[in-house]
N, C-alpha and C positions, 0 to 999 in steps of 0.2 A: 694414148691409153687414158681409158677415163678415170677418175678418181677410183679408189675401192679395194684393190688387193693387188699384191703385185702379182698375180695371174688375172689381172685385168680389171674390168667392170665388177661391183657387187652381186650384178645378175649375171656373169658368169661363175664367179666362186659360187653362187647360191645354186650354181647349176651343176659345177661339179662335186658339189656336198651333196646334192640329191642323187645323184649317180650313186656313189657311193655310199649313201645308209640306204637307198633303195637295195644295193649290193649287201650289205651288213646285216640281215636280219637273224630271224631264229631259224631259218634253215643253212647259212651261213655256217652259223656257231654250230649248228650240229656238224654239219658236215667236215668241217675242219679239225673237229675232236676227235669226231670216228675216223678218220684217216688218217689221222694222227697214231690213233691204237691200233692202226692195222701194220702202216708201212711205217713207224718210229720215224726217227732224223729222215730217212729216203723224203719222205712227202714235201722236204724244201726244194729239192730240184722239183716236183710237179707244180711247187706255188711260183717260181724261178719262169719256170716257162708258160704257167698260164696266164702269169705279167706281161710277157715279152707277145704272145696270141693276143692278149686285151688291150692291149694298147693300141698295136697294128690294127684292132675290129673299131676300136672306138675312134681313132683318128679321119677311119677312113667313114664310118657312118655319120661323125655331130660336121667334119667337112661338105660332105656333098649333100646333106641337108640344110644344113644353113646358108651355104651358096645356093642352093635352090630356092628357099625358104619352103620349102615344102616337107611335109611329114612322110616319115616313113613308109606309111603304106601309100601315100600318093606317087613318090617318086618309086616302090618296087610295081607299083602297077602302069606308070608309064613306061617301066622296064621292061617288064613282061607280063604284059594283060593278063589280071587275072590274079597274077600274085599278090597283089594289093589285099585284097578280101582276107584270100589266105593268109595270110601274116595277120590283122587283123585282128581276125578272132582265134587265130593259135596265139599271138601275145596278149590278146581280152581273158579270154579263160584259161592260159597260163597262169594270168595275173591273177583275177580271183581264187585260183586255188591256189595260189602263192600266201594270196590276202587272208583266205580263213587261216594257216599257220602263222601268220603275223597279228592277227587278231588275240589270238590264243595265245604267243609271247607277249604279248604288252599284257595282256591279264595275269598270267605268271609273273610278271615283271613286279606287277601293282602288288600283288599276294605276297611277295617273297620280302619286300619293302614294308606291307602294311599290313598282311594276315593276321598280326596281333593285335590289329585294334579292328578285326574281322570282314575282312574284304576281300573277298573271295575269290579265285580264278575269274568266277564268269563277271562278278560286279566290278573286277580291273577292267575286263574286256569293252563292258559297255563305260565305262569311262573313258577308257583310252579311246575307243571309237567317237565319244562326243567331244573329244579334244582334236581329234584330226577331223571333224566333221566342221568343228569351230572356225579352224583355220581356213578350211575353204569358201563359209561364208559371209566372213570378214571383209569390210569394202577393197581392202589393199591385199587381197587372197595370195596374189606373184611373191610379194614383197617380205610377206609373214613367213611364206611357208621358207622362203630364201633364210631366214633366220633363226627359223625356230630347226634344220636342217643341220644348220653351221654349229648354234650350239651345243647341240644333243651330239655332232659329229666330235666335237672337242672333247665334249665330257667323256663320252664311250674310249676314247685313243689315253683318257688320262687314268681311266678307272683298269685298264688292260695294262698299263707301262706296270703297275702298282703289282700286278697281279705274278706278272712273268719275274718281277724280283725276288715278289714271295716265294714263285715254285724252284730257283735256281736252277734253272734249264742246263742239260749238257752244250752248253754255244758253239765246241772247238766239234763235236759232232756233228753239231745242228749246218753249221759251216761247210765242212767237210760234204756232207751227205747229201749241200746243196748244188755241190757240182762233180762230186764221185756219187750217186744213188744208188743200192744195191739193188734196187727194185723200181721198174716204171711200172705204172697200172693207168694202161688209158682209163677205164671207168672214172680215176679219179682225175683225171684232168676233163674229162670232157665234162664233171659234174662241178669240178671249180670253176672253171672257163664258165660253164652254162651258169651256175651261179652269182659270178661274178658280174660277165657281161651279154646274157642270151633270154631271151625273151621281152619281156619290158622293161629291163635293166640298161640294154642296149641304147634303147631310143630317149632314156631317160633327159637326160641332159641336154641333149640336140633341142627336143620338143620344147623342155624351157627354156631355150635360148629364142627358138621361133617363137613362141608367146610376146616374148619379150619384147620385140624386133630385131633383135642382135643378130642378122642376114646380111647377105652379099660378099662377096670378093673382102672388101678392106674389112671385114673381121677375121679372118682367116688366121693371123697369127694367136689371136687374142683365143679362138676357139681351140683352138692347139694346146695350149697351153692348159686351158680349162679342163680337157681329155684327159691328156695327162696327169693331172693332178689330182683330178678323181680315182683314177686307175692304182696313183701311186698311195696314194690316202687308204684305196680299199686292199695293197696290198702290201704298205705295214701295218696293218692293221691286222689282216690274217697272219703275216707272218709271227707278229706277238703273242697272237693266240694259240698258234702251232708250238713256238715256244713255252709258253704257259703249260700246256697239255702234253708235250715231249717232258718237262720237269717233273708232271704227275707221275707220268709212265715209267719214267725212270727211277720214279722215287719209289714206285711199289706195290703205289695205292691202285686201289680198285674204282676203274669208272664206271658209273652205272649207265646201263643203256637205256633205261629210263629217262635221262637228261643228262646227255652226256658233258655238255658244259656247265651247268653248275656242279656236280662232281668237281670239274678242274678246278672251280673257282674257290668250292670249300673246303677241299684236299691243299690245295695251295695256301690259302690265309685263312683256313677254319672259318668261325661266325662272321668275322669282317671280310671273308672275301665271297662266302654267299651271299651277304648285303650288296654289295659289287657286283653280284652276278646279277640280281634282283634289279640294279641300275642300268648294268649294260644292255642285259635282256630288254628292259621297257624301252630303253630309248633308240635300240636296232630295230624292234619292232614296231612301234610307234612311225618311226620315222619312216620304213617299209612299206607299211601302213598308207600314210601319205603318197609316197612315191609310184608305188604300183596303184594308185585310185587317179594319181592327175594323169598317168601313162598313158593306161588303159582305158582312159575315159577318151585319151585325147587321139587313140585310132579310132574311136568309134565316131567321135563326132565328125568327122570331112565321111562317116558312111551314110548315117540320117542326120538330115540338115534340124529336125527336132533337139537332138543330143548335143548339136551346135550353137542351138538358141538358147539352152539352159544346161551348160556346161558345171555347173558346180552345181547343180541341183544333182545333177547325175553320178558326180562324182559323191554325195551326201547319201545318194542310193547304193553306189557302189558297195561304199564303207558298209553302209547300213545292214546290206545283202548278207555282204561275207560273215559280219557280224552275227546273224542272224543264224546262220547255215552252222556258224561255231561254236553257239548255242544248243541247236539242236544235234551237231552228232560228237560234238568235244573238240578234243586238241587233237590233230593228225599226228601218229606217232611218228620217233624220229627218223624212222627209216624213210617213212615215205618221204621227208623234208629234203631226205638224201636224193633220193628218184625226180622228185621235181626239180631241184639243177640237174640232174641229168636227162630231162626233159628238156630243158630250158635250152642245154647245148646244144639240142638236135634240130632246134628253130635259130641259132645261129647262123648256122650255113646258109639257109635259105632267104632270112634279113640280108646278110652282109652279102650274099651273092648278087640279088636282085641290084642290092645298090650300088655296087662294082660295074653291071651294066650300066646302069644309069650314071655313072661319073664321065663315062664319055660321051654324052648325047649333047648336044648343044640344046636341045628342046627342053631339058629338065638344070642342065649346068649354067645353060648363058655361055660367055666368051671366057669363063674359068678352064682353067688346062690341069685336071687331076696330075701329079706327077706320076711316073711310069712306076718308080720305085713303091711310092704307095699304094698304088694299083696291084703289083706283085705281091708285095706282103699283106697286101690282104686276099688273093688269091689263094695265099700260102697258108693262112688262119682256114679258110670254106676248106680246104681241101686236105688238113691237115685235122680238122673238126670233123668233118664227113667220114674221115677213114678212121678216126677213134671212135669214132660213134659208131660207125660199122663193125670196126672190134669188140666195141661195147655189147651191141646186140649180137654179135656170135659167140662172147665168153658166154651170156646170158642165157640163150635160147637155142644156141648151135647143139 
């Protein structure tokens, strides 16, 4: 093991911090709040089990791409021709309209911070976009964003512990209700799950491991480990926040669906915990920001070799884009931030299928032997995804 964390290399912690605040944004925090206010304590067993799906997805997708060293859509189109593309630009322009809602929280984020000395929604926005646009064209761009990742992942997990003391959450409930639920609701797992690890969340941390060169067989454990700890990172993180927002609800207060998590945060600590929120928000989204630009940049470029020759120009367009777009029609309201992981989830099954073919090919693995057991479990995620989502759209439209 190289120097750096004990989940391995610096460039894999840096890898699974960007999983996880790519996971952590302002669609996130809506999402967790409003089903919070819907299913109370129940909504721990749907975070319970959309840990136990995200792990199984992410083990088996940052494995057989780094053994491959190949990116996601390369090895689902040696999987099944064809696929490649499709995955491509369902996680490109998943990601961009991921990106204008994360554009729009870091500008909130900067407002809520600094509105009194008059900085507006949209002048947060375009700040926060020249700061994630900085990062990429910085000579050491891998190394920066690895950092600037970790920290903003620490601050957000320190400014959330602060929060959940304030709201004194019912915990012997929240406990309870995580393995007695009085209510499951695929919608909300398949919008966790897709949140958490489905669209360009998924391939998040693989992709910058492949950058990096951290490929072949003898990483294997090291990349394991890095999975994991993303996974675990992004789900006490939610589960804090589910805490937090179960302490509101039970305390009485009223959240507004306007923004549903600063409610929690100023229901919970009043003025010091909407400053918090103001923090947490910029630096989920910010960091989101980043993570769904180098993604989504990095399926497109093995599609035009132009997009490969100027990789970070691209990604400085990306940003720039969404930026642009959030400008001219505003902040997506919360529901929709709800809909896009539940979008997000419906492009799971077809990622993680594709590459499940591809773990037993010798043409895309090499002499690597997938184990059977992880083969299954994530069998058990596509197919367990697919029929929640198929639930999903017949509460919805049946």
């Amino acid at each position: 093991m190289r120097k750096g964390t004990l989940i391995g290399s610096s460039v894999t912690a840096g890898a699974a911090f960007l999983m996880a605040t790519s996971a952590i944004g302002p669609g996130f925090l809506t999402q967790t709040t409003i089903f919070t206010m819907e299913f109370g304590a129940s909504l721990g067993f749907v975070i319970l089990l959309s840990v136990i799906l995200d792990i199984f997805a992410q083990l088996n997708i940052w494995r057989v791409l780094t053994v491959s060293g190949m990116r996601g859509q390369e090895v689902a189109d040696r999987s099944l021709p064809g696929t490649g593309l499709l995955l491509a630009t369902l996680v490109a322009v998943g990601g961009f309209a991921f990106n204008i809602g994360n554009v729009a929280g870091a500008g909130l984020g900067i407002n809520v911070l600094f509105g009194d000395l008059g900085l507006s929604v949209e002048m947060g926005a375009l700040l926060s976009a020249s700061i994630a646009v900085f990062i990429f064209i910085t000579p050491k761009a891998g190394s920066t964003m690895d950092i600037f990742v970790k920290v903003l992942g620490v601050l957000m997990l320190l400014a959330i512990v602060y929060i959940v003391f304030a709201s004194q959450p019912p915990i012997n409930e929240a406990i309870t209700r995580t393995f007695l639920p009085l209510v499951i609701n695929p919608h909300a797992i398949v919008t966790l799950v897709g949140g958490t690890v489905g669209g360009y969340i998924s391939f998040a941390g693989a992709h910058r491991l492949i950058d990096a060169g951290k490929t072949g067989i003898e990483s294997v454990g090291e990349v394991d480990r890095g999975a994991v700890t993303g996974i675990l990172f992004t789900a006490v993180f939610r589960f804090l926040l589910f805490l937090a927002a179960l302490g509101v609800v039970a305390g009485g207060f009223t959240i507004d669906l306007g923004n549903p998590p600063a409610s929690v945060f100023q229901n919970a600590a009043g003025v010091i915990g909407y400053r918090f929120f103001g923090v947490v928000m910029w630096a989920a989204a910010i960091t989101s920001v980043v993570g769904a630009a180098f993604t989504s940049v990095s399926f497109l470029k093995t599609i035009n070799p132009l997009i490969a020759r100027n990789e970070r120009l691209a990604i400085a367009l990306f940003i720039a884009a969404s930026t642009a777009v959030f400008l001219s029609i505003g902040k997506p309201p919360a529901q929709l931030l709800v809909w896009a992981g539940t979008v997000n989830g419906f492009i799971l099954p077809i990622g993680l299928g594709a590459i499940l073919v591809g773990a037993r090919r010798r043409s895309i693995v090499g002499d690597y032997r997938h184990p059977i057991w992880l083969l299954v479990a994530g069998a058990v995620v596509v197919f367990t995804m697919l029929g929640f989502s198929l639930a999903t759209l017949w509460s919805t439209f049946g």
